[in-house]
C-alpha positions in Angstrom: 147.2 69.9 98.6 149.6 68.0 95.8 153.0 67.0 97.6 154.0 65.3 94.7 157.9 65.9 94.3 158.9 67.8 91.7 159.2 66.8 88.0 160.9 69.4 86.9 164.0 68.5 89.1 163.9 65.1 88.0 163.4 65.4 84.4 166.3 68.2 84.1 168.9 65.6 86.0 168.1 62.7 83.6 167.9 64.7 80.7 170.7 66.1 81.2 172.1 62.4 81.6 170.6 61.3 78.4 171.8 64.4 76.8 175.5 63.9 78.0 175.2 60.4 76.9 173.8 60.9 73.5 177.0 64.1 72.7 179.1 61.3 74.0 178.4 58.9 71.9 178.4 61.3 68.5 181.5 62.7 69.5 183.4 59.2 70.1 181.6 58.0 67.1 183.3 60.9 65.3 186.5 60.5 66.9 186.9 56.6 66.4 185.1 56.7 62.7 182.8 54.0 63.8 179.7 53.6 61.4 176.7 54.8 62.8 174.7 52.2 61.5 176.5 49.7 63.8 173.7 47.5 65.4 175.9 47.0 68.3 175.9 51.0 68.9 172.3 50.9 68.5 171.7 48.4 71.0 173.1 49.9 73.5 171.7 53.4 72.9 168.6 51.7 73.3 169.5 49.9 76.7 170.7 53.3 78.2 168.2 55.2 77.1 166.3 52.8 78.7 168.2 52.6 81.8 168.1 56.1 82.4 164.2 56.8 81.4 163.5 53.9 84.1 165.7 55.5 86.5 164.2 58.7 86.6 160.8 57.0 86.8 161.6 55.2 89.4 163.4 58.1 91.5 160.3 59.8 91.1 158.4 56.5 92.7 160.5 56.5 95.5 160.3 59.7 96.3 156.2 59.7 96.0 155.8 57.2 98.6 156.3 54.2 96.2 153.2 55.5 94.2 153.2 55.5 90.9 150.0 56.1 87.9 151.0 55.7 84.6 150.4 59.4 83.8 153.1 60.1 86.4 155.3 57.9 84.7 154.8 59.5 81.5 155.1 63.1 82.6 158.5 62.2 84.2 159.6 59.8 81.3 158.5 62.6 78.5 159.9 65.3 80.2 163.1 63.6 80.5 163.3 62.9 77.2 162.3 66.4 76.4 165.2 68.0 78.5 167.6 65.0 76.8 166.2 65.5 73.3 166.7 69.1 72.8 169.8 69.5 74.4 170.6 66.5 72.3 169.4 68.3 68.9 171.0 71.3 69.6 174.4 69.5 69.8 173.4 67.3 66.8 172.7 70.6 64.9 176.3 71.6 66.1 177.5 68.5 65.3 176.7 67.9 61.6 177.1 71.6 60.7 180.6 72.4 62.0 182.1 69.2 63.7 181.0 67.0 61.3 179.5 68.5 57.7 181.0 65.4 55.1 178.9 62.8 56.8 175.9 64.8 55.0 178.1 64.6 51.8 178.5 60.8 53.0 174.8 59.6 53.3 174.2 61.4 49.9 176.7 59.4 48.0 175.7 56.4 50.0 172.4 56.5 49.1 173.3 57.5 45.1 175.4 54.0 45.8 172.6 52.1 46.9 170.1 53.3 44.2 172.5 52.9 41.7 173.4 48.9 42.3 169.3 48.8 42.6 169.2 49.3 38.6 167.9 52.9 38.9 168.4 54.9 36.2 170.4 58.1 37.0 167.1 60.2 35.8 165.1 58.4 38.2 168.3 58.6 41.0 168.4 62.6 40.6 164.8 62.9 40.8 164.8 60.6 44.6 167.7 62.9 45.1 165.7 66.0 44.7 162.7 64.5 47.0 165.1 63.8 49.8 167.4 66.6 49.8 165.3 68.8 52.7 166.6 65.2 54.5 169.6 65.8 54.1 170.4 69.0 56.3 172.0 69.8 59.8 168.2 70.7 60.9 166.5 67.4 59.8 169.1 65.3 61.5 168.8 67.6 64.7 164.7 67.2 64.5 164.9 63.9 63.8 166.6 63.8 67.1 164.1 65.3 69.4 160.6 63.5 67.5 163.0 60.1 68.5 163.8 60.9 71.4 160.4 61.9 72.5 159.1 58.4 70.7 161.3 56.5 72.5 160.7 58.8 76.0 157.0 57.6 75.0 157.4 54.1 74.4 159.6 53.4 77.7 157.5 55.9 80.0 154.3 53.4 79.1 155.8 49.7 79.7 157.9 51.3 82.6 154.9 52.8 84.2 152.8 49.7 83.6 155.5 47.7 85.6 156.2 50.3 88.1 152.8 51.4 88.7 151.4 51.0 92.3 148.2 53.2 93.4 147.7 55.3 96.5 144.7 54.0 98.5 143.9 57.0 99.6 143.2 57.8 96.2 140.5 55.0 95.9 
């Protein structure tokens, strides 16, 4: 008999972290007009996303014994993400659909900007601009979202679990 603890109830408290985080962090974004390709946001996104993937690994850990495999630590770090991600998404979808629809019109003229001061001729600009449009929707940012999320969930789970891990003798 497994008496593992429970995943599930793990995974749905961090995610639900991660996912409060990440709507905080649009939404103050939004409010303060900061530039969300700020390095310094991305930084820490990337140290509390870490942060919180390592703490629900490790709340699983210490509630297994202090055992941990690798595929433990990616079932709870994926799963986390999973919760985080789509709740995430679904706010993002929000989020650049109603909240927040010109930063769509934003990127677009950036990126006309940024082709145009590369010499591109504006035949060759519309036609990148016709490739990338399906990019350039609520539902691709919202996607985009999840797949990182579940990257990242990926990515974290396996160094944390490799650092974490510690086997059950009586597992052999």
């Amino acid at each position: 008999m497994d008496n593992s603890p429970s995943i599930k109830s793990i995974a749905y408290t961090y995610g639900l972290l991660l996912a409060a985080y990440s709507v905080l962090v649009l939404v103050l974004i939004y409010a303060f007009n900061i530039s969300q390709d700020n390095w310094i946001i991305g930084v820490v996104n990337i140290l509390v996303t870490i942060a919180i993937l390592a703490l629900a690994i490790n709340n699983y850990k210490s509630k297994n014994n202090n055992y941990l495999s690798i595929k433990e630590a990616l079932k709870v770090g994926l799963a986390t993400a999973a919760v985080g991600g789509l709740v995430a998404a679904i706010y993002a979808y929000i989020h650049y659909s109603f909240v927040y629809p010109e930063f769509i019109e934003m990127v677009k003229e950036t990126s006309y900007q940024n082709m145009s001061d590369q010499g591109m001729s504006d035949k060759q600009i519309s036609d990148t601009m016709k490739m990338t449009e399906f990019t350039m929707k609520p539902w691709f940012f919202s996607t985009m979202t999840l797949v990182s999320s579940l990257f990242f969930g990926l990515l974290i789970s396996l160094i944390t679990g490799a650092i974490l891990k510690k086997q059950d003798p009586a597992l052999g």
